[in-house]
Each structure stands twice: as C-alpha cells, then as structure tokens.
LOKE-344780 format. One line per field, with one value per residue (C-alpha): x, y, z; residue in three letters. Coordinates in Angstrom, 1 decimal. Example, Ala and Ser with C-alpha at 12.3 -4.5 7.8 and 13.67 -1.06 7.14 Angstrom:
BEGIN
c1 [12.3;13.7] $
c2 [-4.5;-1.1] $
c3 [7.8;7.1] $
code [ALA;SER] $
END
This chain:
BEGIN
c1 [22.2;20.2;20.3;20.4;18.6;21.3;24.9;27.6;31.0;33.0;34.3;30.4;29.9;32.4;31.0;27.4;28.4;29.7;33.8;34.2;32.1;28.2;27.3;28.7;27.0;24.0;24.5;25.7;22.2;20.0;21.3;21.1;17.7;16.3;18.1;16.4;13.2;13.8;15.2;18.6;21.2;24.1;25.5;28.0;30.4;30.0;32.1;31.4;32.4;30.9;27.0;24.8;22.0;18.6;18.2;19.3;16.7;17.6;14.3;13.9;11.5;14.4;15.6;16.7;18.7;20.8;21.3;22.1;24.6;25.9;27.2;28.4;30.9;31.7;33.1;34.8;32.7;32.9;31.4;34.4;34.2;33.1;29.4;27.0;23.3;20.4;19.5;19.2;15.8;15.9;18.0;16.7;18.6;17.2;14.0;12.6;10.2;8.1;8.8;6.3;7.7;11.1;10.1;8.6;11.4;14.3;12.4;10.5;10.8;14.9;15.8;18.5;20.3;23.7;24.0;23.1;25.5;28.4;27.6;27.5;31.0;32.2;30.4;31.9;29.9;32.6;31.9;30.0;29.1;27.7;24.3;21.7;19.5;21.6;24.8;25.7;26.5;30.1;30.2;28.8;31.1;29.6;29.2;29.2;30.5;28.1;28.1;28.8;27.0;25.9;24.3;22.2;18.7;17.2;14.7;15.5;19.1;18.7;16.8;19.3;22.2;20.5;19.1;21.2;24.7;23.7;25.0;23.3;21.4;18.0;15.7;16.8;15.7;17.1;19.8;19.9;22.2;24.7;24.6;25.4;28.3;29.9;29.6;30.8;28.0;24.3;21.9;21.8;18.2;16.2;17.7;21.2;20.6;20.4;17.3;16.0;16.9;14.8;11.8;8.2;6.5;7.2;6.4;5.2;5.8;3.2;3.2;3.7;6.3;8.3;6.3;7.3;9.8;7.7;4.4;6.3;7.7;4.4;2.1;4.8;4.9;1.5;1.4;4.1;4.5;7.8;8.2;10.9;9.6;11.5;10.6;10.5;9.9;11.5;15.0;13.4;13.3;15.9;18.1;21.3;23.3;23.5;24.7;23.6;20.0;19.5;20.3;18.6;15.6;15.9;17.1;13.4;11.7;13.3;12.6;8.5;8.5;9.9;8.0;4.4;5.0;8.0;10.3;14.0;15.5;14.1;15.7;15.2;15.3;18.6;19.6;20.8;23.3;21.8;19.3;22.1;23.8;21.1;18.3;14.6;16.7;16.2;12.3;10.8;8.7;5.3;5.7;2.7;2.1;1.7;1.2;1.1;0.1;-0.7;-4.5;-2.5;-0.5;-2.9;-5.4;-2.4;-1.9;-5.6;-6.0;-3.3;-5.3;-5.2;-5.1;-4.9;-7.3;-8.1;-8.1;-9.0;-6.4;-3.5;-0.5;2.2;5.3;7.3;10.0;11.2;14.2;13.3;15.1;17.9;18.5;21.8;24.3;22.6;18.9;19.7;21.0;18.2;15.5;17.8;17.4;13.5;13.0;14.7;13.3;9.4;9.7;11.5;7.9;6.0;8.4;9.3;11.8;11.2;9.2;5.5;5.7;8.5;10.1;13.1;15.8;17.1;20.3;23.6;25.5;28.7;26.1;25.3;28.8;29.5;26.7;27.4;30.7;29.1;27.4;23.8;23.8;23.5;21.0;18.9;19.3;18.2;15.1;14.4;14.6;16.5;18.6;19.1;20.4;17.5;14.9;11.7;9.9;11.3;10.3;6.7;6.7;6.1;2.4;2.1;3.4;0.0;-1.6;0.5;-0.4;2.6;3.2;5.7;6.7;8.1;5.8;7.7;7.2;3.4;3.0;4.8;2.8;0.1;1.9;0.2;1.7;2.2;3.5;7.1;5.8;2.8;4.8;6.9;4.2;2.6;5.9;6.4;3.8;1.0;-2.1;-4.0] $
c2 [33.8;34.8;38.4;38.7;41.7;41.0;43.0;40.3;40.6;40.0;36.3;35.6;37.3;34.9;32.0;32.5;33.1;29.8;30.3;28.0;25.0;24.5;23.0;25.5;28.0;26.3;26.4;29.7;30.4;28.8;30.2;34.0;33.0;32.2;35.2;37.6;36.1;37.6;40.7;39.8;42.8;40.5;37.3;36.3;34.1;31.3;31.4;28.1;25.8;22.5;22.2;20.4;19.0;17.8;15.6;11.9;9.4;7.6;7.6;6.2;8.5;11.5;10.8;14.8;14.4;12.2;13.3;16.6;14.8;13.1;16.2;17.7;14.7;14.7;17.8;17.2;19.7;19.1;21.5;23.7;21.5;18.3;18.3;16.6;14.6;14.1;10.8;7.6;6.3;2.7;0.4;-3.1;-4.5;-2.3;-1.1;-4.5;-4.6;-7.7;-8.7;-6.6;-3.7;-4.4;-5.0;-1.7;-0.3;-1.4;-2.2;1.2;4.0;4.1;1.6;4.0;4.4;3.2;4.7;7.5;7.3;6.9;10.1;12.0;10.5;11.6;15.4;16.1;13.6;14.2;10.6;7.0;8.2;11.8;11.0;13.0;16.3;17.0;17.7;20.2;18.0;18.2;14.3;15.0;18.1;20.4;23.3;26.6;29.8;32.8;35.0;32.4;32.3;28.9;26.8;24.1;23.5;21.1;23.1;21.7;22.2;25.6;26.7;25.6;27.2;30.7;30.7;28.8;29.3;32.6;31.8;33.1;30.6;31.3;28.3;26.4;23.8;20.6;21.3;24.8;23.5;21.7;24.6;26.8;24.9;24.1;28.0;28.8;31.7;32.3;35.1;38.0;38.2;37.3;35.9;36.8;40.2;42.2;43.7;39.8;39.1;40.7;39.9;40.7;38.8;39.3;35.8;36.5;32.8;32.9;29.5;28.1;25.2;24.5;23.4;20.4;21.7;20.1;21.8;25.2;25.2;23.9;26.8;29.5;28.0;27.9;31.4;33.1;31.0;32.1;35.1;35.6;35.6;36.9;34.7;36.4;34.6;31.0;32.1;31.4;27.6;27.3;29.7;32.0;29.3;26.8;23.8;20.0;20.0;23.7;23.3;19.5;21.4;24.2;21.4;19.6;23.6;24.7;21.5;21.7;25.4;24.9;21.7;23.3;26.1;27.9;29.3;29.5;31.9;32.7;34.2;33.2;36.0;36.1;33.1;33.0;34.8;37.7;38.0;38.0;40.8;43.3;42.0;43.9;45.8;42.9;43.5;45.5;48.1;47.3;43.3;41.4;39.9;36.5;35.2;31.6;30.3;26.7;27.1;28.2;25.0;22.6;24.3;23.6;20.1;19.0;20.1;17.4;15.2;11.6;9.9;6.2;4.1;2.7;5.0;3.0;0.5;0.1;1.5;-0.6;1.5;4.2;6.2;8.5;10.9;12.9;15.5;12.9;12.2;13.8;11.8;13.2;12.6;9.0;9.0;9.9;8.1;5.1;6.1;7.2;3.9;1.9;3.2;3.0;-0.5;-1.5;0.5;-2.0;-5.2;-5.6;-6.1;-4.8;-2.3;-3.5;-2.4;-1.3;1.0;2.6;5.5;8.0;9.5;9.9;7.3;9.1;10.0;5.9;5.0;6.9;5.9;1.9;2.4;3.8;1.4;2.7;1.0;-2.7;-1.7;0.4;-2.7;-5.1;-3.3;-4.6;-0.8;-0.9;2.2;3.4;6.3;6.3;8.9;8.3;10.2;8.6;5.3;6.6;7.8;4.0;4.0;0.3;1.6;3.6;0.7;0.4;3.2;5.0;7.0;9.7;13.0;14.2;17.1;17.4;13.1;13.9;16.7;14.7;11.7;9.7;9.1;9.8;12.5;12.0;14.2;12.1;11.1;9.8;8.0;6.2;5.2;3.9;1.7;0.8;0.4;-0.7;1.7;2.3] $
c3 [-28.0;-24.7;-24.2;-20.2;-18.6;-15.6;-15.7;-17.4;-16.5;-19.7;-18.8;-17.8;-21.1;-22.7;-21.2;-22.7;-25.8;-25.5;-25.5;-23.4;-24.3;-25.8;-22.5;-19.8;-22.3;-21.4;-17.8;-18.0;-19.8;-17.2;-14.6;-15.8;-17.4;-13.3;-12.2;-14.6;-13.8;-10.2;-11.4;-10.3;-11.4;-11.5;-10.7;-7.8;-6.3;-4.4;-1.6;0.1;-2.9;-1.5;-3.1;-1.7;-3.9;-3.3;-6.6;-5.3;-7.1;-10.0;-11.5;-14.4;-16.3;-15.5;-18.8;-19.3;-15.9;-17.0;-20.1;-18.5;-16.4;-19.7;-21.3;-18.2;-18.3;-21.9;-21.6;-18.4;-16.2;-12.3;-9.3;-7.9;-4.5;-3.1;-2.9;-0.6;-1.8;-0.3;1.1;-1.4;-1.5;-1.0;1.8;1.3;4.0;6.9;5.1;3.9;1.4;-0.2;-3.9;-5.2;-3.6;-4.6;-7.9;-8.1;-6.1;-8.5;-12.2;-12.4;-9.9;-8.8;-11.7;-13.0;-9.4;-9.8;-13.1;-12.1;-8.8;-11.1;-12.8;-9.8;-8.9;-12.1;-11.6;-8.4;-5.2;-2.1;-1.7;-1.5;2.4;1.4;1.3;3.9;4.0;7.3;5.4;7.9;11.0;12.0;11.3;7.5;7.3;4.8;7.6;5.6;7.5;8.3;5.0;2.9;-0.7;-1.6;-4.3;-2.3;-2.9;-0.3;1.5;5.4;4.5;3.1;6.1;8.5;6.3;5.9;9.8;11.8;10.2;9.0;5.4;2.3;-0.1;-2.1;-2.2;-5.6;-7.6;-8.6;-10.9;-10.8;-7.2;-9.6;-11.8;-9.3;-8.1;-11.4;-12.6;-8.8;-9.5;-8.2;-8.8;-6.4;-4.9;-2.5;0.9;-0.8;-0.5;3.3;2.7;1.7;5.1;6.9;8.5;7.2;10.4;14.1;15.8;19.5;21.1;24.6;25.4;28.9;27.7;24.7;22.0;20.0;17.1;14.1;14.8;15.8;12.8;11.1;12.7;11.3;8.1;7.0;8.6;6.9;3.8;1.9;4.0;6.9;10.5;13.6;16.5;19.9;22.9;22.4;23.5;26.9;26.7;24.8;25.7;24.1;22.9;20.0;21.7;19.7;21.7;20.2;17.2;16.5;17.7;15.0;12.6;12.9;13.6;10.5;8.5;9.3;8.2;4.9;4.0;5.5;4.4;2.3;5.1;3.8;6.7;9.9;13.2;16.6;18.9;20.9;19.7;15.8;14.8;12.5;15.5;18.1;16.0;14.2;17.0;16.8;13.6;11.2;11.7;8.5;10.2;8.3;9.7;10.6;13.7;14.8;18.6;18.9;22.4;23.8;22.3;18.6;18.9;20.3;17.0;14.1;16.1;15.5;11.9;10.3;8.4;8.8;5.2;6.1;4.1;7.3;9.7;12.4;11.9;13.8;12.8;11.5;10.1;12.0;10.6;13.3;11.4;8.8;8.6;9.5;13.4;15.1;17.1;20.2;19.1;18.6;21.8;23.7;21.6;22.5;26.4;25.9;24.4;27.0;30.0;28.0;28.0;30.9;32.8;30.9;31.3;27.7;25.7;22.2;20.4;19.2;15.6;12.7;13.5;11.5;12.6;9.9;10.2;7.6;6.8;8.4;12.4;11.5;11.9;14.5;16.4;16.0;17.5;21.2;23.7;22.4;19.4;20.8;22.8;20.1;17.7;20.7;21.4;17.4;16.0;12.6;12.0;8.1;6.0;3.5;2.8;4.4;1.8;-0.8;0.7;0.2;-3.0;-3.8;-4.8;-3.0;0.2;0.4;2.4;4.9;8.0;8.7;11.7;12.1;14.3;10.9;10.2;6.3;6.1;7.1;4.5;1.4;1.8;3.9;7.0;10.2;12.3;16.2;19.1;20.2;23.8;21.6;19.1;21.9;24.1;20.4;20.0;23.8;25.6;22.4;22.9;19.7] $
code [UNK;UNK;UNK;UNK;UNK;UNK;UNK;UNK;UNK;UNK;UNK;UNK;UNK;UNK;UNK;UNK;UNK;UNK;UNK;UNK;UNK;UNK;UNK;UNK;UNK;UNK;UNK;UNK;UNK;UNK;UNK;UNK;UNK;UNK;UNK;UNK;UNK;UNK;UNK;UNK;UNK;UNK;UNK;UNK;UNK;UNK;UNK;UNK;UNK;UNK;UNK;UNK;UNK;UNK;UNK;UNK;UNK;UNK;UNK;UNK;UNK;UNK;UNK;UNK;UNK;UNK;UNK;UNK;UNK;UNK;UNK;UNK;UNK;UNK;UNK;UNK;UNK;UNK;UNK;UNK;UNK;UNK;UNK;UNK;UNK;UNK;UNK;UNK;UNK;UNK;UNK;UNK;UNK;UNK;UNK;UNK;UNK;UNK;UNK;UNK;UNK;UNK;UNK;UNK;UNK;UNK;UNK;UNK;UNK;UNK;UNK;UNK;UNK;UNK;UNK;UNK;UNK;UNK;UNK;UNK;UNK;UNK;UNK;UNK;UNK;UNK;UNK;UNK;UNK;UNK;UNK;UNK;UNK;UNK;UNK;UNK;UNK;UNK;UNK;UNK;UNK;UNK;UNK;UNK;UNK;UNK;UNK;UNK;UNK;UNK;UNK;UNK;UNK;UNK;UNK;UNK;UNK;UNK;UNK;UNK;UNK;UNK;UNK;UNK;UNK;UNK;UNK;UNK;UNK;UNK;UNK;UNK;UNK;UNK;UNK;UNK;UNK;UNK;UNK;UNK;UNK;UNK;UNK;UNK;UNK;UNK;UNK;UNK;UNK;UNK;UNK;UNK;UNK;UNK;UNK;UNK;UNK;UNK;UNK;UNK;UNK;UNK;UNK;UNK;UNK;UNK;UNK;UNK;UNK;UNK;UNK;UNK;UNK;UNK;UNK;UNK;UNK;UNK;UNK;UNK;UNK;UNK;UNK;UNK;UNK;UNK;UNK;UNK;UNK;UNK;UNK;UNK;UNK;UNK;UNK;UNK;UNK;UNK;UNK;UNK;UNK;UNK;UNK;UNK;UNK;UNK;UNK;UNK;UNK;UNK;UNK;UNK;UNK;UNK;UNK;UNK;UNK;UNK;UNK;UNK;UNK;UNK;UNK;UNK;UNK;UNK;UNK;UNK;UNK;UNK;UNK;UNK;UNK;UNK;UNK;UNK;UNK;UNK;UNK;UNK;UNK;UNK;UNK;UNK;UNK;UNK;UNK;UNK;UNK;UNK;UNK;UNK;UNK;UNK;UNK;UNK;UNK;UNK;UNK;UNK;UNK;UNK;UNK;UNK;UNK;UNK;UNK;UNK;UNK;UNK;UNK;UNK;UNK;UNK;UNK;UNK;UNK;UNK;UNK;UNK;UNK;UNK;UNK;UNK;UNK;UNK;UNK;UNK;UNK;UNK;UNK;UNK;UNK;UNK;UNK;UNK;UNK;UNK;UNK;UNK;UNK;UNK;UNK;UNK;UNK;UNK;UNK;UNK;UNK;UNK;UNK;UNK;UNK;UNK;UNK;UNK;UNK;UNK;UNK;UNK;UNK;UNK;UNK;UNK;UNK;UNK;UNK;UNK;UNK;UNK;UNK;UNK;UNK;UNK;UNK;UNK;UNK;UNK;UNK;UNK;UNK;UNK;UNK;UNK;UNK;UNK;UNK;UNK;UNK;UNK;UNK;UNK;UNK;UNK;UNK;UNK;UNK;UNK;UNK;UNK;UNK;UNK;UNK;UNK;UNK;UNK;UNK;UNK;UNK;UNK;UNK;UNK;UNK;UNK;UNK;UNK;UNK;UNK;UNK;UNK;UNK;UNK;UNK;UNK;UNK;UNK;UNK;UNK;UNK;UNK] $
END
C-alpha cells in the first residue's frame, strides 16, 4: 500500500487501504499520490458536488480510459452530483465533412464515442444536453458559489470558476476531475489555499479603448504564465458590475489566458469578487509589474503566426465560439452580421461559417426571432468543439480563421480581430 506524505483521516485511511473496494482504493491512491507531489498536508471536501470534466472524446487509442471507466462501473462508483462535459467533437449534420473526413472522424479518431457516452451516463453525466466548456451559464446550470471547492479540470472553465465566481479549483487533469468528484475530495494547494490566491503580478492596463478580450488575455498569459495577475485599470471600460456583456468578456479574457499561457485565477480590479473584497490586499508585495498599452497589444497582436500551407489563400472555414458563445453574444453577432451585409446589399455570408455554443444556449437561442435570421444569412450554429474539429490531421488543408485566441493556439487556425473576421465573412476582402 501507498504510504501518503499527506495527513489521512481514518475513513480516507480506510479507503486506501482498500476497505471499501480495490478500485476506490485506486482512486483514493491517485489522488493522494498528485497531492503529495504538491506538498498537499491534507485532503478536502468538495463542496460544489457537480464536476465538470474536460475528457469528452471517445478516442479510440484511450484504451486505459475506458477501462478506467469500466471498473468504476463494475463496482457501481458514480460522482456525488450530476456532472457536466466538455463539448463532443464531431456534429456531422452542422459541421459537414467529406467521406474521407468522416471516415477518419468515426473509424479511427472518435470511433469509440457512443460507448464511451454510455459509460459516462452510467458514472454520473447530468445529462444527453450537458455537453460545453461554458458549463457555467445559467442556461447550462452548473454555476458554483464563491468559496466553493471543486473538481473540474477544463482550463477556460476553471479560470472562469476561480476568477469570476470566486470558487476554489486547482487546474486538473483529465480524470483526476472524475476522481475528484467520485471521492468528493481534492488536495489542498495551490489556488485552494488563500495565500494561492494571491497575486504575484500587478497588470497596469494604459490603453486608450478596450482591448479585444482574446488578445488581453493572450498578452497576460504569455506574461505571467501559471501565475495570478491583478489587473488594474480595465474596470474603466468595463465597469463595477458583472452583467452578461461583462462576464462573456472575461469568459473569452479568461479563456486566451489559460490556453496562451497557464492562468487559472486572475482578478480584475473592482470588478471580481475577491478583488471587490480584499482589493490592492490580494497583491503579494514582491509582484512584478506589467503595463500593457495600445503599442503592448497591437505588439502580442502581430506576433500570432500564421500556419496555413497557403498563406496566401483565401480563407475558407470560420468557427467563431470557442470558448462556447452566450445567449447574448449570439445575439449580437446575429445583429453585427445583419447590418454587415445589408451595407454591402447581400444576403449571406461569403464563406463557412459555424457558431459554437451549448446545446442547452442552442435551444434557447432557436426559440427567439434571431435564429431565422442567423440561419438565413447561411451561418450554421453547432454545439461541437472547434478544437476538436481540428485535431483531424486532414482538416490541416483547409485555412481556418477564428477570433478564438485558445482555437489559434491548439491548432492551425488563423486568428482575426472580430470587426476583421466579420468584414472577412460580409463584405469578402482577402
């Protein structure tokens, strides 16, 4: 048996020693083996009992997964709540592919998805609908409290939890979420603890407009890396509350700064709720600085790659959505969309284009009077993952373009600024 450096209660004890089952032994082990290696003193409860977990794909080479998930079942082991999944990875219907894609799709990369579906029904999934990184939305419902100790693991989601929520949750990997949540225990470190919290980098924000959300988050990423930066100065575009334009705005911020970097909390000056309680406090007094002005993001801007074979060639594949659009963001890409081609007399957009969002934001979005109009303008609207879209090594030739700065950074897509991106799909220029 394991011999944890962490404290044990005696039932935790019990557990590992395997009284109460070889496999929640085995989960038990895990988890105190990835606690000890971050000197975790003990473990503790999770108080927001529905998981979230970033593992979605059924792969077919994951042949430990599901054998994982296989003895989970056999002894009848389920999460201690409902728990929410990231997005699936294919939608034929509104992501067409050819039959060489599809054949590549469904006979070797996801060819064990609906197995591997039904084991995640019989684990814990909340349900068939529960599929998105934006899990959080009061339309998904998986909206922890500030405080709250969690076991999620999706890095966008995570961010948003810790930051905007102000709940407590360490950056996991895939299946140490599930383990988490069928335990109901995580380690205590990092971003559980106060002093985790706090913020190594004070974030001076000098520029003369708001700057988009991706690249914000982008430039403080690949600043700070995994450390916590306090962000002074953007309270003043965006003001002291969270209302849904706020916080889709530190949905996508939060999003670029984990994928470009390693962000899992930051605070927003005046505006989060840490940083509306503890204020200047939460700053460690040795921080570093960093002043970002409209030079610093017109600099981070011009330094994305562009890693089209053809770089010259029209685009011809947009996924706008990644993270997944809100109700409100789908809302006013329908409006920008509309009025960009009614000042250039058309009709419909020049080029693919496809709208992320969850399944649950999806239905509610059909049933208002923008949806006909979105779908007439020939945009197709879909709850897959755009990354996971890519990860087909035949989806390489086609040229991409995005305002996802995590989509740009986990594959070969093309990133563009959104006025860019809609004049691209509206109005044709190169």
């Amino acid at each position: 048996m394991y011999t944890p450096k962490m404290h044990l209660t005696d039932e935790e004890m019990a557990i590992l020693r395997g009284e109460k089952g070889d496999t929640l032994a085995k989960v038990m082990e895990t988890v105190v083996r990835f606690g000890d290696i971050f000197d975790a003193p003990k473990l503790v409860p999770v108080t927001h009992h529905e998981g979230h977990l970033v593992t979605s794909f059924g792969i077919g080479l994951l042949k430990p997964l599901f054998k994982t998930m296989d003895e989970l079942i056999q002894d009848n082991l389920k999460t201690k709540g409902p728990f929410t999944l990231d997005p699936r990875p294919i939608d034929y219907k509104n992501v067409k592919c050819n039959l060489l894609e599809k054949l590549v799709f469904s006979k070797i990369m996801y060819s064990k998805q609906d197995m591997y579906e039904e084991q995640l029904m019989k684990v814990g999934l909340k349900n068939k609908n529960a599929f998105s990184c934006t899990c959080y939305l009061d339309e998904v419902g998986n909206i922890p409290k500030m405080g709250d100790i969690l076991s999620w693991a999706e890095s966008s989601a995570v961010v948003y939890a810790n930051s905007v929520l102000g709940a407590r949750c360490n950056r996991n990997s895939g299946m140490l979420d599930l383990f988490g949540s069928v335990l109901g225990k995580v380690p205590y470190f990092g971003l559980l603890t106060d002093e985790g919290r706090k913020a190594t980098w004070c974030v001076e924000l000098k520029t003369t407009k708001l700057p988009e959300a991706q690249i914000l988050g982008s430039a403080i990423g690949m600043k700070v890396m995994e450390d916590v930066p306090y962000v002074i100065g953007l309270d003043k575009f965006l003001g002291h509350e969270l209302n849904d334009e706020t916080k889709a705005y530190l949905k996508d911020f939060g999003a670029a700064s984990a994928s470009n970097g390693a962000v899992g909390l930051y605070h927003i000056d005046k505006l989060t709720p840490e940083a509306k309680e503890l204020g200047e406090k939460l700053i460690t007094k040795d921080a570093k600085t960093y002043v970002i002005d409209d030079e610093e993001i017109e600099r981070v801007y011009k330094s994305y790659p562009i890693m089209w074979k053809k770089p010259n060639k029209r685009g011809n594949l947009v996924f706008i959505g990644c993270p997944h659009l809100t109700y409100s963001q789908l809302i006013n890409w329908t409006k920008k969309i509309e009025k960009g081609l009614n000042d250039v007399n058309k009709k419909k957009v020049n080029r693919r284009v496809i709208m992320t969002c969850a399944p649950d934001v999806k239905e509610k979005f059909m049933r208002s009077e923008y949806y006909p109009k979105l779908i007439s303008f020939g945009v197709k609207l879909s709850s897959i993952c755009p990354l996971m879209y890519t990860n087909n090594p035949i989806t390489h030739s086609k040229r991409i373009m995005t305002n996802s700065n995590k989509l740009r950074t986990y594959s070969m897509a093309r990133y563009y600024k959104d006025d860019d991106l809609l004049a691209l799909i509206t109005k044709g220029e190169k």
